[in-house]
N, C-alpha and C positions, 0 to 999 in steps of 0.2 A: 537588437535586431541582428546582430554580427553573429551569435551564437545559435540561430534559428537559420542564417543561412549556409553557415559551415555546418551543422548538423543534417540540413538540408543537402548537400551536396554530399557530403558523405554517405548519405541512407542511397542516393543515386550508384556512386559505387559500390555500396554494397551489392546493389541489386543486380549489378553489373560484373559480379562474379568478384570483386577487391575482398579478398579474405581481410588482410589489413586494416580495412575498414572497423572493422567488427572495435577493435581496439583502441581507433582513433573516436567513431564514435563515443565510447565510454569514458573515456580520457577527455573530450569536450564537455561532458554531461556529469563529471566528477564532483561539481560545488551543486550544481542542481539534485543529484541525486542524494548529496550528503541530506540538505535541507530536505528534501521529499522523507528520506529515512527516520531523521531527528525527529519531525512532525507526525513521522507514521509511528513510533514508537511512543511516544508521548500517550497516542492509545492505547496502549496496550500494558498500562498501569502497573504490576507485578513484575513483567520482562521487565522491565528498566532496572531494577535489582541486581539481575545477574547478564543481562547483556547492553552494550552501553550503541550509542551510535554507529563508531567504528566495526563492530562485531556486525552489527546486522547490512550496514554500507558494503562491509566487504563481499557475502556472503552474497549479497544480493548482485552485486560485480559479476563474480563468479558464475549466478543465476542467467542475469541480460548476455553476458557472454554465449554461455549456449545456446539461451533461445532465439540471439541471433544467425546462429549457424542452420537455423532451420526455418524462423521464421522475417520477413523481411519487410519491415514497416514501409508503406510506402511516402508518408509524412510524418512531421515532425509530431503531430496529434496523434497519430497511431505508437508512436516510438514513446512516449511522455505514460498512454495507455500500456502499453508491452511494461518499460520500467516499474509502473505504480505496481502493476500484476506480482512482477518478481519480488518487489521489496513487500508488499501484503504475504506472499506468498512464506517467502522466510519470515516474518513477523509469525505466524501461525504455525510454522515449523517449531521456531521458539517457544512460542506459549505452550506448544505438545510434549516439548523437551522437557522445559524446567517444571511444567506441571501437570504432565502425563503421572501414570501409576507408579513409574520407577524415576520422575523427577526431586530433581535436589528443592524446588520450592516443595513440596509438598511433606519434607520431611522437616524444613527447616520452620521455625514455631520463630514469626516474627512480629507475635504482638508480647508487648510490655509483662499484660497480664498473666492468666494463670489459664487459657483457656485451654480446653484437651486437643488432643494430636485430630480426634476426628473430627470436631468442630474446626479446628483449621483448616486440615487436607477439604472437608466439603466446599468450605468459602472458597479454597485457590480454583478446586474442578469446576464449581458451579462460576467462577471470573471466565475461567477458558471456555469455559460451554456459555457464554452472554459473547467474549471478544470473537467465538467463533463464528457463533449464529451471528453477531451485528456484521460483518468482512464478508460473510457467504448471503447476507441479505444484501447487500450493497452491489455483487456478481450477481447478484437473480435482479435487479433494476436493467430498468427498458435500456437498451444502447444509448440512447441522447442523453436522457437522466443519468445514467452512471458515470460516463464520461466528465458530464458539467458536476457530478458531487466528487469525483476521481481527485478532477485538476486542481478544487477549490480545497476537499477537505485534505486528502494526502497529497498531493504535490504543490503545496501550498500557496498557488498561482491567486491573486488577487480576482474580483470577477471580470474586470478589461481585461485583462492578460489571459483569461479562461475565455471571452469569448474570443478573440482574437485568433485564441491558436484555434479552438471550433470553425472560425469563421463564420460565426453567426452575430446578431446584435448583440449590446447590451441586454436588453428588454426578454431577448427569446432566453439568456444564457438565464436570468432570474427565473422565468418562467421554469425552468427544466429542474433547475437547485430545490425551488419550492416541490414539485411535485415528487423531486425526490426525497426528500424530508417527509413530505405525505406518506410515501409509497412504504418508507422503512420505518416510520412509527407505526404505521397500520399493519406492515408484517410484525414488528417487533415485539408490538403489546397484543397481534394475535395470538403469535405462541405463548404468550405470559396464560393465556386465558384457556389453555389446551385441557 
């Protein structure tokens, strides 16, 4: 509770014109973001090859940094959302990096076998075009749904600790998880079916 009410008191100065905040914020939110990053990465199965925790933690630093210069969470719920944003966001930088058209995965041939350069390159685009589409289906879920699959799946909050920071029950945060599970298998295996 101790780190929800100092992060709490600080998002109040920030709001209150404390540039300094911006820093102290992120600097409290350091061991949470690492875990949010490690867990966010873990999806995104190929990046982990070529960029590790650290690379993407810092990067996404970098990220919350600015968009607090602009935007100004007004709780620790909205702050926890803002972070997940940034670190998905460089997540998806990454996988465009290493396996974009002029990407080092997409030249590098990391199976055993003998298989051709364009049977590889296809597999890494068609990975990024599945980790894209799943991350931009996840932003197109209803606000309460996103949120409660936000905190559970990438910022790895248990489902108490996710309703809590919601403020809602137990029962309603289950309620929202499920339909978002509905919501993104029913878009996911839609576009399968295009």
């Amino acid at each position: 509770m101790g780190l929800t009410t100092d992060l709490q008191h600080e998002l109040l100065r920030l709001s209150e014109g404390c540039l300094e905040s911006r820093r102290t914020i992120i600097d409290l939110c350091c061991q949470r973001l690492r875990v949010m990053a490690r867990r966010m990465l873990k999806s995104y199965g190929h990046v982990q090859r070529w960029s590790d925790t650290d690379d993407v933690l810092q990067n996404s630093r970098l990220r919350l940094h600015r968009a607090l210069a602009t935007v100004q969470p007004e709780s620790v719920r909205k702050f926890y959302g803002l972070a997940s944003t940034q670190i998905r966001r460089e997540l998806i930088d990454l996988a465009r990096s290493h396996y974009g058209p002029q990407g080092i995965g997409t030249k590098h041939d990391s199976d055993a076998g003998k298989a051709s350069e364009q049977v590889a390159d296809d597999f890494e685009q068609e990975s990024l075009e599945e980790w894209t589409a799943f991350h931009e289906a996840v932003e197109g879920l209803p606000d309460a749904e996103r949120e409660a699959f936000s905190l559970t799946f990438y910022d790895g909050l248990n489902q108490t600790e996710a309703a809590r920071v919601v403020g809602c029950s137990l029962a309603t945060l289950k309620r929202r998880l499920l339909s978002a599970r509905l919501l993104l298998q029913e878009q996911l295996r839609g576009g399968d079916h295009d």
